[in-house]
PyMOL Python script that loads the backbone (N, CA, C, O; Angstrom):
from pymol import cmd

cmd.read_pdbstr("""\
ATOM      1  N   UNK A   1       0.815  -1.191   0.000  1.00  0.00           N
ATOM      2  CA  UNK A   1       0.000   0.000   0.000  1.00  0.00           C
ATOM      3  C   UNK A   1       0.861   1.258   0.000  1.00  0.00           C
ATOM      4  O   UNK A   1       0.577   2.207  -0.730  1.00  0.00           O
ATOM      5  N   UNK A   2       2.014   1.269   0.895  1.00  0.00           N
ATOM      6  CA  UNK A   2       3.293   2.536   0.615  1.00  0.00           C
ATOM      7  C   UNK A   2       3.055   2.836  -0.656  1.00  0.00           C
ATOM      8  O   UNK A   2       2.398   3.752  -1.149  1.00  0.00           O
ATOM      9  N   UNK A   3       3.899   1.622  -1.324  1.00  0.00           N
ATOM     10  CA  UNK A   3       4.383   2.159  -2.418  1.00  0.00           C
ATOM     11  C   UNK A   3       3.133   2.452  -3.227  1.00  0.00           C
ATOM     12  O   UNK A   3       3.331   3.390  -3.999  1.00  0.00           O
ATOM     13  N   UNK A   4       1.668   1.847  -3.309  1.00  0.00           N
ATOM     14  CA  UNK A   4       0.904   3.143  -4.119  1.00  0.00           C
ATOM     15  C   UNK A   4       0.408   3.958  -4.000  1.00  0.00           C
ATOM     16  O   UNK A   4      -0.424   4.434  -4.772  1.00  0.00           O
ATOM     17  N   UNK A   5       0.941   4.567  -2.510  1.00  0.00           N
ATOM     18  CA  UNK A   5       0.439   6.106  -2.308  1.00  0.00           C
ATOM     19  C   UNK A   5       1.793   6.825  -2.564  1.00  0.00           C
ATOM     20  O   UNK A   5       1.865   7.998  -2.928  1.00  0.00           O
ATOM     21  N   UNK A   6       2.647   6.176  -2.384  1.00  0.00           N
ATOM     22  CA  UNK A   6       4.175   7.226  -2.752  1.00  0.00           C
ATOM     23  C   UNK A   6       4.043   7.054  -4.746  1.00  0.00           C
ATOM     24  O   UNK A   6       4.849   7.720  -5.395  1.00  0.00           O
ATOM     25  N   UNK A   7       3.276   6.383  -5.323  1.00  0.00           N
ATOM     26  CA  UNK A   7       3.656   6.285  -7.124  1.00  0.00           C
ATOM     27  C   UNK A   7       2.400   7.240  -7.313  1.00  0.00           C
ATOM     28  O   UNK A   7       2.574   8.118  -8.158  1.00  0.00           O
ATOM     29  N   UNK A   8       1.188   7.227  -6.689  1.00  0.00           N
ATOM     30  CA  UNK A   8      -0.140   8.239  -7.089  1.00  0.00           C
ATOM     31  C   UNK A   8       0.101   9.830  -6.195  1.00  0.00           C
ATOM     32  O   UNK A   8      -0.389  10.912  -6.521  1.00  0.00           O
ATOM     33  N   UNK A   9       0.969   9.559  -5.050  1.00  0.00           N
ATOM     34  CA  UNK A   9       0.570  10.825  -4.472  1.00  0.00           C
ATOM     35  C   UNK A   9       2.335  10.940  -3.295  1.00  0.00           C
ATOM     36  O   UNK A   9       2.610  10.931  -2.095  1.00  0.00           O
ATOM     37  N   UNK A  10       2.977  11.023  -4.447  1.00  0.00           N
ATOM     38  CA  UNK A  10       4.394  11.203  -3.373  1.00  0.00           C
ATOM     39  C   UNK A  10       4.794  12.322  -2.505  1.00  0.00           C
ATOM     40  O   UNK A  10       5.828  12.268  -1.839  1.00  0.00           O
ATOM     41  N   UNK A  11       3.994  13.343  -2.494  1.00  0.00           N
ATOM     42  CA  UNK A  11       3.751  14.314  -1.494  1.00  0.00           C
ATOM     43  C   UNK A  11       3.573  14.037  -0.569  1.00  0.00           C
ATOM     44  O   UNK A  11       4.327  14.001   0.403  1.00  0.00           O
ATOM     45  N   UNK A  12       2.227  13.708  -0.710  1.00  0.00           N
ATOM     46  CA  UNK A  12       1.353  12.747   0.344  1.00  0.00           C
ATOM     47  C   UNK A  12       2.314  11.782   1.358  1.00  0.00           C
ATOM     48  O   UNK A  12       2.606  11.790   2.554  1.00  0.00           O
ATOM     49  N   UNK A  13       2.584  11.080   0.361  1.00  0.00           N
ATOM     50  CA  UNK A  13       3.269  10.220   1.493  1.00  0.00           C
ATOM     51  C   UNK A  13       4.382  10.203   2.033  1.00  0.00           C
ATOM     52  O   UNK A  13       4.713   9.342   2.847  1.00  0.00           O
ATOM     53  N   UNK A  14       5.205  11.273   1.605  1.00  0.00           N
ATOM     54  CA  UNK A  14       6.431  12.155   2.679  1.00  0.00           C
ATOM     55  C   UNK A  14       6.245  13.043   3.641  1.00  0.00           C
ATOM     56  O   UNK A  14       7.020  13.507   4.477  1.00  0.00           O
ATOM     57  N   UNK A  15       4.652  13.301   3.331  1.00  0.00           N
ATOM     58  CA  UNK A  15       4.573  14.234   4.585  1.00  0.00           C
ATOM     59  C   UNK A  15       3.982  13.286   5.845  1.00  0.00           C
ATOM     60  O   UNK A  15       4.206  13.326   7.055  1.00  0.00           O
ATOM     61  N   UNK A  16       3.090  12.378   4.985  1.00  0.00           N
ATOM     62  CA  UNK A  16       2.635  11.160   6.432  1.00  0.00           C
ATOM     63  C   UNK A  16       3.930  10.943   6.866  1.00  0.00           C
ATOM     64  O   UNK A  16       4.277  11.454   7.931  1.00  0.00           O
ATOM     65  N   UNK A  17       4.734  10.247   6.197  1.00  0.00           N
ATOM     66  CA  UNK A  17       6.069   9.366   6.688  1.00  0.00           C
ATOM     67  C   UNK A  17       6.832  10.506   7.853  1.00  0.00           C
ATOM     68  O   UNK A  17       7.433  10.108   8.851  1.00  0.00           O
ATOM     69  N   UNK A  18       6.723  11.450   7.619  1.00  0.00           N
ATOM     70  CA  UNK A  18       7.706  12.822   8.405  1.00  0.00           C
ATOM     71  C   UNK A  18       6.814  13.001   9.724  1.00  0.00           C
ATOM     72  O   UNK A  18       7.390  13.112  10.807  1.00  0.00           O
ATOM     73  N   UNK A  19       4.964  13.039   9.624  1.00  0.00           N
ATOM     74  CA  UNK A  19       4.453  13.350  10.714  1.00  0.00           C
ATOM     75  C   UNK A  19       3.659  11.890  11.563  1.00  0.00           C
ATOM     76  O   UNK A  19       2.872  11.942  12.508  1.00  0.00           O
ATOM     77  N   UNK A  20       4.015  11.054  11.081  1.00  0.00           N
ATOM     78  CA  UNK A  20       3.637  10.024  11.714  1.00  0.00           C
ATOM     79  C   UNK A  20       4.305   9.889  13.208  1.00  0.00           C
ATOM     80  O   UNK A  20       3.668   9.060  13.858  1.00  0.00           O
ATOM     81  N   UNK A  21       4.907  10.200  13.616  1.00  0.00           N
ATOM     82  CA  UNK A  21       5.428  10.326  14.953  1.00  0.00           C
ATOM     83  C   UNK A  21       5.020  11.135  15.953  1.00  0.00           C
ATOM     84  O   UNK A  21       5.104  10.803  17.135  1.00  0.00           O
ATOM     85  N   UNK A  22       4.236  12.994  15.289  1.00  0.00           N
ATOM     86  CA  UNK A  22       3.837  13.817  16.036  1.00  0.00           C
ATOM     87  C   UNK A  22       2.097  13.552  15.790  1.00  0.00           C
ATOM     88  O   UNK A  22       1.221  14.222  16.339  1.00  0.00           O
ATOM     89  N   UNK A  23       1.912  12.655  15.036  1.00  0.00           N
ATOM     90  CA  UNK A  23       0.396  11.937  14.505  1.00  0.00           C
ATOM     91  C   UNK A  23       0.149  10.764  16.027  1.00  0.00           C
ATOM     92  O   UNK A  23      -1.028  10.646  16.369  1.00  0.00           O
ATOM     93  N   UNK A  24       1.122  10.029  16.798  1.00  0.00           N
ATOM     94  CA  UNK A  24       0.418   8.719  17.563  1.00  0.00           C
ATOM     95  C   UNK A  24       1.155   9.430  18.925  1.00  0.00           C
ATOM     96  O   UNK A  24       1.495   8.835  19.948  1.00  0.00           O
ATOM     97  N   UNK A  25       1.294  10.835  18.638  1.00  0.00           N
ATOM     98  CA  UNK A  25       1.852  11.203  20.122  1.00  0.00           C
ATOM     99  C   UNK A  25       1.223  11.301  21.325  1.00  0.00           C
ATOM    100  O   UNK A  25       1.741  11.534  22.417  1.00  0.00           O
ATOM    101  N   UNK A  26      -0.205  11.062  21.003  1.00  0.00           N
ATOM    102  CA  UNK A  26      -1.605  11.083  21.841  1.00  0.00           C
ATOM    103  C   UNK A  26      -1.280   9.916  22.584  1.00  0.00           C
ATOM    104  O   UNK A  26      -1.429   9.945  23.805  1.00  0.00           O
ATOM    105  N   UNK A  27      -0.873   8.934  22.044  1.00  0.00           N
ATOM    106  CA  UNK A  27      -0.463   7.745  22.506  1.00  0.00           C
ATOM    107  C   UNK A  27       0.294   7.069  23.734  1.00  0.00           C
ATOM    108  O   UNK A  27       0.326   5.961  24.271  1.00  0.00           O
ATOM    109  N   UNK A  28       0.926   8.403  23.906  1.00  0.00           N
ATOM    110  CA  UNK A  28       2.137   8.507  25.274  1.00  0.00           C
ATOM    111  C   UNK A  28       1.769   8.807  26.036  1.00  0.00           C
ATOM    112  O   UNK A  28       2.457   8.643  27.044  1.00  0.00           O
ATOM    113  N   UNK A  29       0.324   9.526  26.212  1.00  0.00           N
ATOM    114  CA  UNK A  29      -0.423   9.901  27.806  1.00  0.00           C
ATOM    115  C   UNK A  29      -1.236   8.942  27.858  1.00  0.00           C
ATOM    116  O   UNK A  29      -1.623   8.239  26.925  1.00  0.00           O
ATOM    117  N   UNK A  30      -1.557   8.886  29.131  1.00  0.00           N
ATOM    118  CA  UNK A  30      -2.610   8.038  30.208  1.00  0.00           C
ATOM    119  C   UNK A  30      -3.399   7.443  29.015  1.00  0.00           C
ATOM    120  O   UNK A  30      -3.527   7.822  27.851  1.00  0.00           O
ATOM    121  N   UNK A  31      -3.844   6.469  29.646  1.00  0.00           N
ATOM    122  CA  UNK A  31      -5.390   5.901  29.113  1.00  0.00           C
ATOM    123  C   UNK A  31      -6.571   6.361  29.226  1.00  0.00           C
ATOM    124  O   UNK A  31      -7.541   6.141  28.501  1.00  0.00           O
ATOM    125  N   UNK A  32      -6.453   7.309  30.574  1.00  0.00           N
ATOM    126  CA  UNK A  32      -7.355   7.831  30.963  1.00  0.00           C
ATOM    127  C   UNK A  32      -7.860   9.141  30.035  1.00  0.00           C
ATOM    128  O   UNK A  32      -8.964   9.520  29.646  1.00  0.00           O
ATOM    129  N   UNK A  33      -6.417   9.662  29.874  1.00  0.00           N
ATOM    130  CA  UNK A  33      -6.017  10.995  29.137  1.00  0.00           C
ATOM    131  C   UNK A  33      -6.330  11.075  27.622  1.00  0.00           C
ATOM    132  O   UNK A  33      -6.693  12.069  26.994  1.00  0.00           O
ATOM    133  N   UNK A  34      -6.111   9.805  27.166  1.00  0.00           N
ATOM    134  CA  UNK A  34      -6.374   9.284  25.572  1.00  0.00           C
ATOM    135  C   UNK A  34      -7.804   9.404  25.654  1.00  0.00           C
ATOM    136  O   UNK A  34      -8.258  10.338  24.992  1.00  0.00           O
ATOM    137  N   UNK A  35      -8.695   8.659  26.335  1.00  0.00           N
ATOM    138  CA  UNK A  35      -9.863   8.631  26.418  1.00  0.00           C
ATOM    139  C   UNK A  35     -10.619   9.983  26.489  1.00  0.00           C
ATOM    140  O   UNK A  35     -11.787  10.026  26.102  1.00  0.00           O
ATOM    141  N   UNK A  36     -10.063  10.977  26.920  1.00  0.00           N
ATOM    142  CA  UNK A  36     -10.805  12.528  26.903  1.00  0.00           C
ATOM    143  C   UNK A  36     -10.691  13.041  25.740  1.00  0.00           C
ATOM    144  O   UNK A  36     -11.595  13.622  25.140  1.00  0.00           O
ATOM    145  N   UNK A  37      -8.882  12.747  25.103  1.00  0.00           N
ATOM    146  CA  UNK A  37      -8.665  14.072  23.661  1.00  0.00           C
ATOM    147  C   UNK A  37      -9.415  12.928  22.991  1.00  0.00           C
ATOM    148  O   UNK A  37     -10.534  13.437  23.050  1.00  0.00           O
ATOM    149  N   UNK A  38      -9.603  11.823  22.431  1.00  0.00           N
ATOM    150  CA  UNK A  38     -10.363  11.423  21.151  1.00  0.00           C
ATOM    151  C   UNK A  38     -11.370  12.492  20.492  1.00  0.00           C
ATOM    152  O   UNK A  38     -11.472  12.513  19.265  1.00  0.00           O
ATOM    153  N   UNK A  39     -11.942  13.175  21.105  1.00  0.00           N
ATOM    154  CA  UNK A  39     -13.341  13.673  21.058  1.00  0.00           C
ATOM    155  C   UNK A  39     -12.733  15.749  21.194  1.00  0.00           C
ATOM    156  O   UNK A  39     -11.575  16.043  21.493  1.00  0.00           O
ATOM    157  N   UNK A  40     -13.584  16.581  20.963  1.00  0.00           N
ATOM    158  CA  UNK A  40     -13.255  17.562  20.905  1.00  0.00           C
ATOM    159  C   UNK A  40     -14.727  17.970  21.655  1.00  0.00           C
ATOM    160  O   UNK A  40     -15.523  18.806  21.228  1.00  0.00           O
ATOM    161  N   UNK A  41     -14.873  17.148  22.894  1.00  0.00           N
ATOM    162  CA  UNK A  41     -16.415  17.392  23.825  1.00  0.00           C
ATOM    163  C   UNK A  41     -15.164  18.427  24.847  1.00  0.00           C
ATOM    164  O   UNK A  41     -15.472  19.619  24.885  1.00  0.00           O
ATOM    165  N   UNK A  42     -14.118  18.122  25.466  1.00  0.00           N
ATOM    166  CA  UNK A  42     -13.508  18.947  26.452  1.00  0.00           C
ATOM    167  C   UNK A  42     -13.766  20.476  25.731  1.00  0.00           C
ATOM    168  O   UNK A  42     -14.173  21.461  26.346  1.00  0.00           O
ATOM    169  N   UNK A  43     -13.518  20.443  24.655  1.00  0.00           N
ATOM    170  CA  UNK A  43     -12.883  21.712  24.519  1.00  0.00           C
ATOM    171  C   UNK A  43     -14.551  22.454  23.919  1.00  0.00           C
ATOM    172  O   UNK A  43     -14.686  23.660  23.714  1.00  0.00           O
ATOM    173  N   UNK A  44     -15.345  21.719  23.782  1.00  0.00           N
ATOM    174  CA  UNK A  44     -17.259  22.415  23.518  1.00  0.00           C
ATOM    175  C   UNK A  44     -17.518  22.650  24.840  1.00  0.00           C
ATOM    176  O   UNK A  44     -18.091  23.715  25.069  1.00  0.00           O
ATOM    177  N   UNK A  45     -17.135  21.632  26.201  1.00  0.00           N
ATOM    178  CA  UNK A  45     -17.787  22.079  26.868  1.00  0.00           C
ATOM    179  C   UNK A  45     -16.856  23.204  27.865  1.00  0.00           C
ATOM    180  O   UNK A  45     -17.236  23.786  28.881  1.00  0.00           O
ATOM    181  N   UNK A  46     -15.697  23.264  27.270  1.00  0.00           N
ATOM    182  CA  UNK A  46     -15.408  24.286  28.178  1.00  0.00           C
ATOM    183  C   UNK A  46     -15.666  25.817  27.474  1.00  0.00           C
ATOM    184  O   UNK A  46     -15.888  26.819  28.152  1.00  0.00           O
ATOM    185  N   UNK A  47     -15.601  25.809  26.079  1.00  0.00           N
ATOM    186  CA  UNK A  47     -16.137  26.863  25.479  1.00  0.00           C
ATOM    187  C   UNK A  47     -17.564  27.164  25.947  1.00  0.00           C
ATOM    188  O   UNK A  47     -17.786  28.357  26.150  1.00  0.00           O
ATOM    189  N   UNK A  48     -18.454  26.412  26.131  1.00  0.00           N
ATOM    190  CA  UNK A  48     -19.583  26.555  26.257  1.00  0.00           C
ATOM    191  C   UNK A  48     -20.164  26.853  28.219  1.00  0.00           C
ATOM    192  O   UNK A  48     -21.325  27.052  28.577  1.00  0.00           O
ATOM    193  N   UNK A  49     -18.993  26.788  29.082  1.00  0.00           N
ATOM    194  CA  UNK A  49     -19.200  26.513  30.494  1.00  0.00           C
ATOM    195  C   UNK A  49     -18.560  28.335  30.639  1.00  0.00           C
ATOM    196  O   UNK A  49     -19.054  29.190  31.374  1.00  0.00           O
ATOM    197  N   UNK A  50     -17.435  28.508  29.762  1.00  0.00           N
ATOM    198  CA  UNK A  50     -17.580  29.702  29.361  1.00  0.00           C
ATOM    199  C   UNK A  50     -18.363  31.026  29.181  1.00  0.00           C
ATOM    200  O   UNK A  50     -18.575  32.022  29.874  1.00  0.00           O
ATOM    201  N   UNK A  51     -18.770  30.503  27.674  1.00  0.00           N
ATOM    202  CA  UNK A  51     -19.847  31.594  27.825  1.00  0.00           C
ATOM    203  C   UNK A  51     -21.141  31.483  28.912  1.00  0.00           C
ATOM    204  O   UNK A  51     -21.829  32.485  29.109  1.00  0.00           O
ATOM    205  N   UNK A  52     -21.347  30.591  29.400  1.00  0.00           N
ATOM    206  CA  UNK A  52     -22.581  30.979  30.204  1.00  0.00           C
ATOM    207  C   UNK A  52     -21.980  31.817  31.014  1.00  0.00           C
ATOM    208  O   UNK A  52     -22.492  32.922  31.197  1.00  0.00           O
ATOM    209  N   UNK A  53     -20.556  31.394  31.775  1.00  0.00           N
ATOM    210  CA  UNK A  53     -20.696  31.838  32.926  1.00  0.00           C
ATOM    211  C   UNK A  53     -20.624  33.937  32.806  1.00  0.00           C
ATOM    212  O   UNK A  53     -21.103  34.833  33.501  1.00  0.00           O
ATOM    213  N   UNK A  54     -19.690  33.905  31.438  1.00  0.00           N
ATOM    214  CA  UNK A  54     -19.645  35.415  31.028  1.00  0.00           C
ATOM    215  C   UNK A  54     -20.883  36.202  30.541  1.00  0.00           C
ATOM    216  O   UNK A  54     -20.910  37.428  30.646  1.00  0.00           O
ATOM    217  N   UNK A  55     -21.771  35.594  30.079  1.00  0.00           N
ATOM    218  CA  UNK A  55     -23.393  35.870  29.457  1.00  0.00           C
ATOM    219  C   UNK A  55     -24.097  36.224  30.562  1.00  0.00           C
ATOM    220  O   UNK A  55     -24.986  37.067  30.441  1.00  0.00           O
ATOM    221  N   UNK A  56     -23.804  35.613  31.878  1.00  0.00           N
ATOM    222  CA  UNK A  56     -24.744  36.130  32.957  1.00  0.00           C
ATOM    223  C   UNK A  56     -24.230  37.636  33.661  1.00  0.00           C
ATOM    224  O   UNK A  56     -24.944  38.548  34.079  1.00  0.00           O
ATOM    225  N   UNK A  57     -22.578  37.534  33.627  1.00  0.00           N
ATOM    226  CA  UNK A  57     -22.543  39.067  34.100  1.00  0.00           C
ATOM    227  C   UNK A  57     -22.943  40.425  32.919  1.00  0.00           C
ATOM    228  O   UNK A  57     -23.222  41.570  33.275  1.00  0.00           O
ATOM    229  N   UNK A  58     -22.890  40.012  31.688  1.00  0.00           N
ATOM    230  CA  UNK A  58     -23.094  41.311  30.950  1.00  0.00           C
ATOM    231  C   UNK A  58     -22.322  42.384  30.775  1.00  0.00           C
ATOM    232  O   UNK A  58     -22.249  42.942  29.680  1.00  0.00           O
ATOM    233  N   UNK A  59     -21.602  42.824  31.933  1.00  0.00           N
ATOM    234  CA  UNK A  59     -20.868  44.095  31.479  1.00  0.00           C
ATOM    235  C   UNK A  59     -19.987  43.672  32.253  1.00  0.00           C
ATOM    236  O   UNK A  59     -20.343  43.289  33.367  1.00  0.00           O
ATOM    237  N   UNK A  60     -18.543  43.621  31.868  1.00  0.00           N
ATOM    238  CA  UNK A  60     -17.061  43.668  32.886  1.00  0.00           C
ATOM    239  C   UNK A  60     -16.627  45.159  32.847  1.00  0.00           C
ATOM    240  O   UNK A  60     -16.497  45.944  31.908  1.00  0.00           O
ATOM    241  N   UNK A  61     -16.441  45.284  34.229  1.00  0.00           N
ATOM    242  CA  UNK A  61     -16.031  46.328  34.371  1.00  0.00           C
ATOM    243  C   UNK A  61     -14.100  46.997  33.721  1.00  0.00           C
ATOM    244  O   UNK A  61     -13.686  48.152  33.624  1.00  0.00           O
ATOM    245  N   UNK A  62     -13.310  45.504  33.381  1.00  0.00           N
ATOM    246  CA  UNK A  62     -12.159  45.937  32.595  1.00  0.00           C
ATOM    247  C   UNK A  62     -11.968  44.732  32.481  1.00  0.00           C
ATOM    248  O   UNK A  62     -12.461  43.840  33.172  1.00  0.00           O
ATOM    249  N   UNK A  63     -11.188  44.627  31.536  1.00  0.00           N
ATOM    250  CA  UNK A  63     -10.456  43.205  31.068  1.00  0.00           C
ATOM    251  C   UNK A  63      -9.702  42.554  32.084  1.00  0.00           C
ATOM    252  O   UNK A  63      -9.523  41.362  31.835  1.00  0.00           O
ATOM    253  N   UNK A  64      -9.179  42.976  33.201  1.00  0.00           N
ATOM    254  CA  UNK A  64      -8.366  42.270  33.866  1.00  0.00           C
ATOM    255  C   UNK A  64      -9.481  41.211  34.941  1.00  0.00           C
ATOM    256  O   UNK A  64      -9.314  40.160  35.561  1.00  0.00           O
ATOM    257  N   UNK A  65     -10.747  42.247  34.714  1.00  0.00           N
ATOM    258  CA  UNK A  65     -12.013  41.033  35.337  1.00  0.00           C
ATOM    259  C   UNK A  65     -12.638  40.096  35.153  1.00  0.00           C
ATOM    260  O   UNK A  65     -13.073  39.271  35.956  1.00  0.00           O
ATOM    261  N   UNK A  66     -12.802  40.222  33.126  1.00  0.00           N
ATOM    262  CA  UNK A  66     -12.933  39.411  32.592  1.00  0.00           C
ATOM    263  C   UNK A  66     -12.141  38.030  32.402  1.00  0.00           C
ATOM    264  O   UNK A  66     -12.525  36.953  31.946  1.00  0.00           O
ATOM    265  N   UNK A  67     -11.139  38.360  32.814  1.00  0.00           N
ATOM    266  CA  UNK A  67      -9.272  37.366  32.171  1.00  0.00           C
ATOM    267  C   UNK A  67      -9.858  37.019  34.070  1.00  0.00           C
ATOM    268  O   UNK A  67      -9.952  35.793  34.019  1.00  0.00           O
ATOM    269  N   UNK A  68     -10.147  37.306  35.146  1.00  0.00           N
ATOM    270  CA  UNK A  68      -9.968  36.689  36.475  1.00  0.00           C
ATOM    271  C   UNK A  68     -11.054  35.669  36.389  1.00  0.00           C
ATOM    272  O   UNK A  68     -10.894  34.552  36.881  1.00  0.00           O
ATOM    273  N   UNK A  69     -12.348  36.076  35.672  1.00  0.00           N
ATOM    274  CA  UNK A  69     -13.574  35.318  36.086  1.00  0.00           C
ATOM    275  C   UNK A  69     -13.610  34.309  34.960  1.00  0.00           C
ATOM    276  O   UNK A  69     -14.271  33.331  35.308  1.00  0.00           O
ATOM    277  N   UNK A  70     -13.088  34.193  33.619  1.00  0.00           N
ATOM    278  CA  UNK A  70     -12.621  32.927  32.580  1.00  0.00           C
ATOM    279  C   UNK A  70     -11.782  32.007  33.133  1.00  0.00           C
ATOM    280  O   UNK A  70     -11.838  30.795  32.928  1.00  0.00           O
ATOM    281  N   UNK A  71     -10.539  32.918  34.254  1.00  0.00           N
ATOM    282  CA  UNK A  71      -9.299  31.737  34.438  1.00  0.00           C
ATOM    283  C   UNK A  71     -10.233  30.820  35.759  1.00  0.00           C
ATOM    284  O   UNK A  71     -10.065  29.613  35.936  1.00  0.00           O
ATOM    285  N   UNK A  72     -11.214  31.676  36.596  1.00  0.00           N
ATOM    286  CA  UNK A  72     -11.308  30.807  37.123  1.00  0.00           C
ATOM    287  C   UNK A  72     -12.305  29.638  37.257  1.00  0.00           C
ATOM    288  O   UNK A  72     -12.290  28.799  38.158  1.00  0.00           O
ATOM    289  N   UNK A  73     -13.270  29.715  36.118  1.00  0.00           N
ATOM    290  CA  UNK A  73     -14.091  29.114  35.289  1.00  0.00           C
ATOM    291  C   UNK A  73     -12.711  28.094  34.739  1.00  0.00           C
ATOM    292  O   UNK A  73     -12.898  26.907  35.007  1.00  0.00           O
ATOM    293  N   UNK A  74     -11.817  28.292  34.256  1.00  0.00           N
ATOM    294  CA  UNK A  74     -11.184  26.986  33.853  1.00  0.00           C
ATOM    295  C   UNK A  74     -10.409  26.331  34.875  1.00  0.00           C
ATOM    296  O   UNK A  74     -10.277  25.118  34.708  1.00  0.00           O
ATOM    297  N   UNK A  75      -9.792  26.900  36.025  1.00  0.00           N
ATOM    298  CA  UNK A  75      -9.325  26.090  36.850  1.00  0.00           C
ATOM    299  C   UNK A  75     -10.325  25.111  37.242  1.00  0.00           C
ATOM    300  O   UNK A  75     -10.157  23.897  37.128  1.00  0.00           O
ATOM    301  N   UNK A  76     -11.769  25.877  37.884  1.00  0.00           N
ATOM    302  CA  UNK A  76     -13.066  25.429  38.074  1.00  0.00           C
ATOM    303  C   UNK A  76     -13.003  23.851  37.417  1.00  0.00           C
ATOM    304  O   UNK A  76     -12.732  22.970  38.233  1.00  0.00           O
ATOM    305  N   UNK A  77     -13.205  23.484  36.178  1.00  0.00           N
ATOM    306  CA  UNK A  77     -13.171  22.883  35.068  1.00  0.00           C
ATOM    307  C   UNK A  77     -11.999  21.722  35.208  1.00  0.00           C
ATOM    308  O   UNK A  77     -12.079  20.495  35.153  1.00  0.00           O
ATOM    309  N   UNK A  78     -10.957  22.551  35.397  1.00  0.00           N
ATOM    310  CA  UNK A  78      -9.730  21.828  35.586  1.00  0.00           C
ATOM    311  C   UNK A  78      -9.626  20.478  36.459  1.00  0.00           C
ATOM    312  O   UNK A  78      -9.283  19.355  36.088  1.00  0.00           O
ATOM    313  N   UNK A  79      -9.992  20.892  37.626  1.00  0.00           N
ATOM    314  CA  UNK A  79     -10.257  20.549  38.910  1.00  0.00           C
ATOM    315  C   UNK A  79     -10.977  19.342  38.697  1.00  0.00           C
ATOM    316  O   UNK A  79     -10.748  18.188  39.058  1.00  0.00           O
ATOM    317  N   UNK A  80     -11.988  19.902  37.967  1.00  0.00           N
ATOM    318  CA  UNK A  80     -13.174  18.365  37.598  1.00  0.00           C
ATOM    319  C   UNK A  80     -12.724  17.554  36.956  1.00  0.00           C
ATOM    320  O   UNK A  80     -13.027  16.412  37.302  1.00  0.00           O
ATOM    321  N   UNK A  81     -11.817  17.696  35.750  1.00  0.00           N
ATOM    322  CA  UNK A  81     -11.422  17.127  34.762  1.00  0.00           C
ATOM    323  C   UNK A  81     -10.037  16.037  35.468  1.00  0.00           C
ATOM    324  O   UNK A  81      -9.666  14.946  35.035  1.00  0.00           O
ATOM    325  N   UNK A  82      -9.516  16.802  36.649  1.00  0.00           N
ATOM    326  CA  UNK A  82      -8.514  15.493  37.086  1.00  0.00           C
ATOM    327  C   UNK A  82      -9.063  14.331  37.755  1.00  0.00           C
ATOM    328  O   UNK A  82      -8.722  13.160  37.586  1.00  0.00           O
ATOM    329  N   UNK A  83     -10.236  14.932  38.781  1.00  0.00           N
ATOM    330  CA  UNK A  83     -10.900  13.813  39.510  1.00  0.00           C
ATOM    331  C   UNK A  83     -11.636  12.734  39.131  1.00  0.00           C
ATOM    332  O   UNK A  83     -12.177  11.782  39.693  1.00  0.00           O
ATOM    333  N   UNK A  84     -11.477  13.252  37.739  1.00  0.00           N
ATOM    334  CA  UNK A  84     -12.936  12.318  36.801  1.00  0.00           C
ATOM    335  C   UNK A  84     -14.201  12.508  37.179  1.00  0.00           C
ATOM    336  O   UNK A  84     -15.037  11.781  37.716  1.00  0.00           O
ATOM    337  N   UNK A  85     -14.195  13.888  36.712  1.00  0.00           N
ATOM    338  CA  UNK A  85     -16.212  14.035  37.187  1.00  0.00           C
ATOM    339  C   UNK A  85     -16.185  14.268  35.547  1.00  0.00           C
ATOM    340  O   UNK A  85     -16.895  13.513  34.882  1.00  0.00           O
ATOM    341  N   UNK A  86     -15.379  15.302  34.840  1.00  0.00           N
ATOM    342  CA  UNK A  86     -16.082  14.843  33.589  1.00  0.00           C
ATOM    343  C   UNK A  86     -16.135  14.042  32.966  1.00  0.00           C
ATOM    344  O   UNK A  86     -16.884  14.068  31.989  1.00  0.00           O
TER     345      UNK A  86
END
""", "prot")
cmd.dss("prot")
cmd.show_as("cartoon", "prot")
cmd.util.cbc("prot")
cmd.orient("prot")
């Protein structure tokens, strides 16, 4: 099979061959850890745990309030995510 993706598409298959290593690097963390990135649900629901929590205040009074009440919405998050609640 190499060789007929390197005779139809030899681009192709120098760039697999070059990133195949930074491609199964998922591979080297936990089982536990593998089992979360498969899916791109961490990163919806933290976008989404996000905006609620910023949608309910409405107006920040400066950015440095906004950047306090996101970081701690993700530590928040964080926290859950080691214990296995998510």
């Amino acid at each position: 099979m190499r060789q007929n993706l390197r005779k139809s598409a030899p681009k192709l298959a120098t760039k697999a061959e070059e990133n195949i290593p930074e491609g199964l690097a998922a591979f080297s963390f936990p089982e536990a850890s593998r089992l979360r990135l498969r899916t791109s649900n961490m990163c919806e629901t933290l976008n989404s745990q996000i905006k609620r929590h910023t949608h309910i205040v409405d107006l920040f009074p400066n950015e440095s309030w906004l950047l306090h009440l996101v970081t701690g919405v993700i530590i928040e998050i964080s926290k859950e995510w080691e214990a296995g609640k998510i």
